[in-house]
N, C-alpha and C positions, 0 to 999 in steps of 0.2 A: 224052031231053035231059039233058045235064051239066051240073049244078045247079057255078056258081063258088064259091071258097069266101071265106067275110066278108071284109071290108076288113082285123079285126084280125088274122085271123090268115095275111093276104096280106102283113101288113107283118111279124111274125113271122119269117115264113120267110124272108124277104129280110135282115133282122137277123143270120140264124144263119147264112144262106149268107155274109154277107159276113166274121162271125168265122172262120167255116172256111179263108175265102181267107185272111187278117191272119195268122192261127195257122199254116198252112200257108207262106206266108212266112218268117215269126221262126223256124219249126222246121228251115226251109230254109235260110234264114241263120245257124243255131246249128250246126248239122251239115255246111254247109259246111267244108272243111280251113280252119283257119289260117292267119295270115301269121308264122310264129317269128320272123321278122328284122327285126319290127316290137320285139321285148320282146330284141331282142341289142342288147349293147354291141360293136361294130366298132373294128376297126381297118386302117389300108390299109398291106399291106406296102410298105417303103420301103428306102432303102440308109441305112448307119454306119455306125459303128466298133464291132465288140462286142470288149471284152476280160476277159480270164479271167486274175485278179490273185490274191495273196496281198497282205494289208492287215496290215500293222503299224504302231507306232509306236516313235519313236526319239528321241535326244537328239543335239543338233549341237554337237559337241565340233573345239578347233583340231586339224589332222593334228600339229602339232608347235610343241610348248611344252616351259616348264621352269622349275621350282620352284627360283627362287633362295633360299638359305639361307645361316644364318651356321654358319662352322666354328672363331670365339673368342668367349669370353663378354665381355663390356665393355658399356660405354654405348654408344648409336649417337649419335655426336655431330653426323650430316651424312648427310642424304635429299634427295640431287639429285635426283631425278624425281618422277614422281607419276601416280599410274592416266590411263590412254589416251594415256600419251606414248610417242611412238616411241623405241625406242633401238636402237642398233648395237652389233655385237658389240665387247667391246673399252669400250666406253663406261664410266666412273665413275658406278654407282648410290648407294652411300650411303659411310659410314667408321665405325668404330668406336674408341674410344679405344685408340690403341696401346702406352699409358704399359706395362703389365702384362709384354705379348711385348717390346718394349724394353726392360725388364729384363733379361728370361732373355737376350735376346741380346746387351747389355752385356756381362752374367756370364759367358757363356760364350766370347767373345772374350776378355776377362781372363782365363780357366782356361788355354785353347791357350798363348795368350802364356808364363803362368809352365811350363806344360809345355815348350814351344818353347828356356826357358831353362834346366829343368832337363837337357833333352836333351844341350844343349849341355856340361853340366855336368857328366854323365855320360857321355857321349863323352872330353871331356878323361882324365876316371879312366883309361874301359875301355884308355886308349892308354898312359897311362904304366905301368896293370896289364898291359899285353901288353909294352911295354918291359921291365917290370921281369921278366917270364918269359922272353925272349929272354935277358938276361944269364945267369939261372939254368940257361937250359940249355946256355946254352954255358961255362959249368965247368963241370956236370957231364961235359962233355965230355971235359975234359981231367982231370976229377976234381979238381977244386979247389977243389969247392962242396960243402956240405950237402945232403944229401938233404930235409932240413925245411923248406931255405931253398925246395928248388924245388917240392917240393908245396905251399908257402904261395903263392909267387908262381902257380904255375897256378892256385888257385881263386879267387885276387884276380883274375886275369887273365878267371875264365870269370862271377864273380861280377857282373862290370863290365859285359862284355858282356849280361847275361840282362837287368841295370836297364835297360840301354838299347831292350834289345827291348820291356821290360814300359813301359816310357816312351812309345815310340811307341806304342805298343796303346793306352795312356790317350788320346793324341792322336786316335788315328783317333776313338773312341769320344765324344771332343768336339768332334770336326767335326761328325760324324753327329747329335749334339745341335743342335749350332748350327744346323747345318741346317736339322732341324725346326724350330727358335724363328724361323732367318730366315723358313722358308715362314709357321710360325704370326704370323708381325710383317705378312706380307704380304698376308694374308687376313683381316687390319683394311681394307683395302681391296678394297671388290666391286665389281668388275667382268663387265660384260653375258655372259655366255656364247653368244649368238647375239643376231640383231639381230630387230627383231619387237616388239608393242604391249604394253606392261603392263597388263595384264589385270586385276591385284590388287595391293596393295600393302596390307598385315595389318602393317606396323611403323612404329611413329609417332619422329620424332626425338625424343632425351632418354631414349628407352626402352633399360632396359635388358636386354642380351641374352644367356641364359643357355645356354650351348652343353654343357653338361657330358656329359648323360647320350647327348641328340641334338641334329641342328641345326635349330634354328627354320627354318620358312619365314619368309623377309622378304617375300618377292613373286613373282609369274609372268609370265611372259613368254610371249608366244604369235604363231606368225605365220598371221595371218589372213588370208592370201591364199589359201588351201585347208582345209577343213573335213571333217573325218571325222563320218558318221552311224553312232554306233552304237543297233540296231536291235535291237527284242527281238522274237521271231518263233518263236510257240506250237511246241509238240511236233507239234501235227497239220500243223502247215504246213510247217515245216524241211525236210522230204522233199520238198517241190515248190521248193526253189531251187537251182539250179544257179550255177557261180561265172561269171561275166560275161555274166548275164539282165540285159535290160535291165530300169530302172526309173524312177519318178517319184515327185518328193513336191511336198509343197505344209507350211505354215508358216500359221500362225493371223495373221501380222504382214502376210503378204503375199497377200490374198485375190486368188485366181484365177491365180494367178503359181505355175506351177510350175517345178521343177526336173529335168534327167532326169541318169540316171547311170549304172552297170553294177555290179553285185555283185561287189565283187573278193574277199572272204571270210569263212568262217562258223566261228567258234570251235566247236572239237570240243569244249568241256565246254559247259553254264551256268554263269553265273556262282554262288559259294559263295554261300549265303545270309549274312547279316548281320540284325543286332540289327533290328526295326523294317521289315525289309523287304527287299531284294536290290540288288545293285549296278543303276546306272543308274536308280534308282526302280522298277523291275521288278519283278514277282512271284515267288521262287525255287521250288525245287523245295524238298521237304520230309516228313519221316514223324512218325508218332506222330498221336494225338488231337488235333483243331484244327490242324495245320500246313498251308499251302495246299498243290493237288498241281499246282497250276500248275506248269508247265517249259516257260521259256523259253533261246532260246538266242540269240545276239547274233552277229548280221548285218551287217559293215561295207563302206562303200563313201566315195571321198571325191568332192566336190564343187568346181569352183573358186569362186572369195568375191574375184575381182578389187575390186568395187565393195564389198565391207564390208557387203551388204544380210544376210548370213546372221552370227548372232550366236551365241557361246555359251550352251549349254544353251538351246536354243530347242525348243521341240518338231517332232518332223517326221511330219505323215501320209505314208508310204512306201505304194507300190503296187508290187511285181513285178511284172513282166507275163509270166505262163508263154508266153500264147498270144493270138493277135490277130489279127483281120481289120477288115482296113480296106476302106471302100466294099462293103460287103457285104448283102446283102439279109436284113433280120431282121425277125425275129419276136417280139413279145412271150413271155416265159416263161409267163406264166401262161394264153395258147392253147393250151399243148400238151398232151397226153395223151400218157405215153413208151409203145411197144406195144414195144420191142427196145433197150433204155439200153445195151447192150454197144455194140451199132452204130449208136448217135445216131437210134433213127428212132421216130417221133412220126405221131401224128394228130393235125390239125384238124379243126374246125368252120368250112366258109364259105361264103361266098353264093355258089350255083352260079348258073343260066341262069335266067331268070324269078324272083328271088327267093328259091327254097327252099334252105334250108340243107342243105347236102353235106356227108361227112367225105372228108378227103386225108389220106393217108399222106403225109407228107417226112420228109426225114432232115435233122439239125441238124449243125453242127461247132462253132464256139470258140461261147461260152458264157458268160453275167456273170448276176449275181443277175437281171436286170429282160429281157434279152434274147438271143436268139442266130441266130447265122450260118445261114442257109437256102442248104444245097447242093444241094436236088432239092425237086420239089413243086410248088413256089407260084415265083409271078410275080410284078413289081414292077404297085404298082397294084390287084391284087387284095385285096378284102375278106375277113377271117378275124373270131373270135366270139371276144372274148376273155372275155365271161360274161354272166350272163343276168338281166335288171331283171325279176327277179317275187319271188315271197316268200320262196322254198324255195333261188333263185338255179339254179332247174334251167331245160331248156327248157320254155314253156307246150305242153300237151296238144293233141294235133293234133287238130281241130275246134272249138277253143275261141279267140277272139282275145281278148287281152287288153291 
């Protein structure tokens, strides 16, 4: 007969049996696979716009202006206009005192004049000197005359004549003055070179205006109904624009308001450096110890400005657009893995059939820092892995959930 065994160490065994089961379990459930796409960050391919730009920045300059200046020294006794006034070509801008060029050109109407009468004066001579040698040679003709009488009379005769020439010449020579004094009397008076807004105006009336060595600007004029972007545009990027790419900018004054436009030309130098920095505010090119080696080069395209909303010297963020697709199925950048970067083709990460993460090969086209164009692969709607929430940011271990 088989002796049972105690109560205690019935309950024992039942203790240990039931830890075996519990352990058996949790070891079951540890070493089960995984769920990865519990610890991925997701994304569902969708359609845009992806484009593939070159970014610069630029300064918005009028297409066509013009530095009026003075070309006589004087007071400015009279400043008809005044900055942002419109004027027409032809218009009356300021005056200058004309007392000084009315001088010269009193005086020099007074010079002509006495030349005009010395002319006269000397004509009379040359004709009685040519008289008086027609007689002498007609005795000698008959021989009736001195020899002395008529070599005197012909150099009286050619004597007369050469004053008269060297007279006129003095004439011409103070037309030719007067001239100038009249132009220089006339340009006491400034007048609009084209018609378009004064943009500046640097000469205050009473002031006086010294033209001697050059001519002061007085003020500028600009028509502001068209605007030139010039555009400074690194050495590594100059090679990816072509002349009539289209483009877009946008303006710190005008948020979310862009502009679009086409590349009509790219200067074959950069600009010369200068004291302090490079034309346009730019960075030049440069040698020697501490000179920058930035190289830039300037990019122009004009804009219309019917409304006045685009202003000089405004800054412009410029976008190129090499390349663009629109409605296009994309993909975040930072999904891909490149297995073939000559021929755009990539692996993903995505949620295949029951949850498990799969990798796909697709091939990409256009392309922008954050996304790009999907021409094979993947489908609108489907799920792809664009990184992964754990420490290491790798995928979690296949039997471990995390």
């Amino acid at each position: 007969m088989t002796r049972s065994p105690p109560p205690a160490r019935r309950r024992y065994r039942a203790v240990l049996a039931v830890g075996v089961v519990v352990a058996g379990f949790a070891t079951a459930a540890l070493l089960r696979p995984g769920d990865p796409a519990a610890s991925a960050e997701l994304a569902v391919i969708g359609r845009g716009t992806v484009e593939d730009t070159v970014t610069a920045l630029g300064k918005i300059q009028p297409r066509a202006y013009v530095d009026v200046g003075a070309q006589v020294s004087g007071q400015l006794m009279r400043l008809h206009v005044k900055v942002g006034q419109m004027v027409r070509e032809g218009e009356l801008l300021a005056e200058i005192d004309p007392a000084l060029q009315q001088a010269k050109v009193e005086a020099g109407r007074a010079e002509r004049a006495r030349l005009t009468a010395l002319l006269d004066e000397l004509r009379a001579r040359a004709d009685f000197a040519q008289a008086q040698l027609a007689r002498q040679t007609a005795l000698r003709r008959v021989e009736a005359g001195r020899g002395e009488s008529y070599d005197q009379a012909r150099m009286e005769a050619r004597t007369a004549a050469a004053q008269v020439d060297a007279t006129l010449a003095q004439i011409r020579q103070t037309d030719s003055t007067l001239q100038a004094d009249e132009a220089q009397l006339g340009y006491t008076r400034i007048y609009a070179p084209m018609s378009g807004t004064l943009i500046a105006v640097d000469a205050r009336q009473g002031q006086t205006i010294n033209s001697t060595y050059e001519a002061p600007v007085l003020m500028r004029i600009a028509d502001l109904s068209a605007m030139t972007v010039w555009t400074q545009v690194s050495e590594a990027d100059v090679t990816r624009l072509t002349d009539g790419m289209p483009l877009y900018f946008t303006t710190l004054g005008h948020p979310g308001r862009r502009w679009t436009a086409r590349l009509q030309q790219i200067l074959p130098a950069p600009p010369k450096p200068v004291t302090g920095g490079s034309a346009n505010g730019a960075a030049a090119s440069g040698g020697g110890t501490g000179a920058s080696t930035v190289v830039l080069y300037t990019a122009l395209f004009e804009v219309a400005n019917e409304r006045g909303e685009l202003r000089p010297e405004m800054t412009a963020q410029v976008f190129f657009v090499a390349a663009e697709a629109k409605d296009a199925l994309t993909v975040p950048v930072a999904a891909l893995t490149a297995t073939d970067e000559a021929s755009g083709r990539h692996s993903v990460a995505m949620i295949g059939e029951g949850g498990a993460v799969v990798t796909r090969e697709v091939r990409i086209g256009v392309r922008d820092r954050f996304n790009a164009q999907i021409l094979q692969g993947l489908a609108e709607g489907e799920r792809i892995v664009v990184g992964w929430r754990t420490d290491d940011g790798r995928p979690p271990r296949i039997g471990f959930r995390l």
